[in-house]
ZAVEXKOL-901595 format. One record per residue (C-alpha): residue number from 1; x, y, z; residue in three letters. Coordinates in pm, 1 decimal. Layout:
NODE_NUM_X_Y_Z_ala
...
//
This chain:
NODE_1_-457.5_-2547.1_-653.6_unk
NODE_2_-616.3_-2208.5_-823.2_unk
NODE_3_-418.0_-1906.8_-749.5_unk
NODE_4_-712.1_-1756.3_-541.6_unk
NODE_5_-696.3_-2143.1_-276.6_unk
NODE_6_-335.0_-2100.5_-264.3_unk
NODE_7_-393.6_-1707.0_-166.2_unk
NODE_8_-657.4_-1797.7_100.6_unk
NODE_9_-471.1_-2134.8_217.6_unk
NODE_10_-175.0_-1897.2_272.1_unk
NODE_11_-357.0_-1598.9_420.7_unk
NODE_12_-203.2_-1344.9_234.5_unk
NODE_13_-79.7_-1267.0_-106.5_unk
NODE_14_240.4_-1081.1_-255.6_unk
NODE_15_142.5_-747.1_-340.1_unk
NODE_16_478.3_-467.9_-493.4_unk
NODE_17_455.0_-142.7_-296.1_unk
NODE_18_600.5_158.4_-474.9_unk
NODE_19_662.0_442.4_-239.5_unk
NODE_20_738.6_820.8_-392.9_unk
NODE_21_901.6_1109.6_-315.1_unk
NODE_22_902.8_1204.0_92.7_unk
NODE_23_724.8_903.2_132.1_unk
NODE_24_952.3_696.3_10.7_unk
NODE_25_1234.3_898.6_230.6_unk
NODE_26_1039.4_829.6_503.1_unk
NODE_27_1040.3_479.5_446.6_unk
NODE_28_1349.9_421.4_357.3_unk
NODE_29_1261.6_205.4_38.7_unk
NODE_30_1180.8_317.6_-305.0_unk
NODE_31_956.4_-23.9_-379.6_unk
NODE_32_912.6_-354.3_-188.4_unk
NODE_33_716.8_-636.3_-224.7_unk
NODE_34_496.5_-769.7_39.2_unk
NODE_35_289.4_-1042.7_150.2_unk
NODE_36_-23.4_-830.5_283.3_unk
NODE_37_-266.2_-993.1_502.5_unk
NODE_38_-565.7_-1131.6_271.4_unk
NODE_39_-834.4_-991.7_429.6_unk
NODE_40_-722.3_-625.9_413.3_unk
NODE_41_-960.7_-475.0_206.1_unk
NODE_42_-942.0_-116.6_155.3_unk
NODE_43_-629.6_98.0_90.5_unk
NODE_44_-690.9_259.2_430.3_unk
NODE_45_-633.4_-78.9_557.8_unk
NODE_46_-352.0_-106.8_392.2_unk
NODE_47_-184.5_200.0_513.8_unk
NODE_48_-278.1_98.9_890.2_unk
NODE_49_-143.3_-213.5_877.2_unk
NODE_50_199.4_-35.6_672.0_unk
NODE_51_200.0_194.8_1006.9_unk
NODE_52_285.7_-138.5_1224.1_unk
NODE_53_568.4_-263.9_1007.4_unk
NODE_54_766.3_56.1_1202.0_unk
NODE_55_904.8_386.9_1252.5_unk
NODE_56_961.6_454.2_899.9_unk
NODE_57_631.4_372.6_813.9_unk
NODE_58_444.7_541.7_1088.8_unk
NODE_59_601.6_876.1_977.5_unk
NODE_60_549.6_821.4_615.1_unk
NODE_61_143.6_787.1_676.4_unk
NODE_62_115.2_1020.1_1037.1_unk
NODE_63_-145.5_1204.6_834.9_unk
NODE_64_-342.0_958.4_669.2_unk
NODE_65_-550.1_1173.7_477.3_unk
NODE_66_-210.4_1322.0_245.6_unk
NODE_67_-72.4_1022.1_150.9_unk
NODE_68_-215.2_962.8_-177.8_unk
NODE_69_-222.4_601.0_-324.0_unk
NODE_70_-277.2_460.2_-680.5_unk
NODE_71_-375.0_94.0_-785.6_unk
NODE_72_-214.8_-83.8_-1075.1_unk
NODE_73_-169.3_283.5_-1182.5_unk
NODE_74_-511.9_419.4_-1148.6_unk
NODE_75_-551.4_670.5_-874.7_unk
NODE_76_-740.3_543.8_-548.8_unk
NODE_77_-954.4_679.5_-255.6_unk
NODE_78_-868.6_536.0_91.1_unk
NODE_79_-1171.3_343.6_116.6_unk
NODE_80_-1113.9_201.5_-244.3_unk
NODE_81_-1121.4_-184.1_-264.3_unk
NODE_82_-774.5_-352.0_-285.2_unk
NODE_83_-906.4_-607.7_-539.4_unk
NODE_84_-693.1_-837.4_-680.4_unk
NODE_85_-407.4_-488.2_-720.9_unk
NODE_86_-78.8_-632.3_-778.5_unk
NODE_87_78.6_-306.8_-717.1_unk
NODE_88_25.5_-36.7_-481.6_unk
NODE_89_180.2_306.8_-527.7_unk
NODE_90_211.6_567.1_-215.6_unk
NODE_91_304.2_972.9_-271.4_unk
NODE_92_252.2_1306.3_-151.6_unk
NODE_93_-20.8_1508.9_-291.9_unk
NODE_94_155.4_1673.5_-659.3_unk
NODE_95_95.3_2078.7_-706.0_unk
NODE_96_156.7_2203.1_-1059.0_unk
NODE_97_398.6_2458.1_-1185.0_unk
//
């Protein structure tokens, strides 16, 4: 079986989730890796499906729209396309200085 049969035989597929900074704080976890739902497409999604897992979670993503995100290390939009990302990076907006 292909990688893509077992992933929609299974219904989801192991994705590492890097969180930084307060986000990170707020979840409690520097990194973890998770199997997301396959049919979440968008890094919005993503994030409102995170908000479920808990408390932590809920707080680190209260204001959707801060929460900046970055796919196999190439900055993202929320309504960017997961793809086939195998990792997912969360963090606060950066200011320089």
């Amino acid at each position: 079986m292909s990688t893509t049969a077992a992933i929609a035989a299974a219904g989801t597929r192991p994705v590492r989730i890097v969180y930084f900074a307060w986000v990170r704080e707020r979840v409690g976890l520097p990194e973890e890796t998770l199997d997301i739902p396959a049919d979440l497409a968008t890094v919005a999604e993503l994030v409102r499906w995170l908000k479920a897992r808990g408390e932590g979670y809920q707080e680190a993503f209260a204001n959707e729209a801060v929460v900046r995100a970055a796919l196999d290390h190439v900055h993202a939009k929320p309504n960017a396309p997961l793809g086939n990302a195998r990792e997912i990076a969360f963090f606060p907006p950066m200011t320089g200085g």
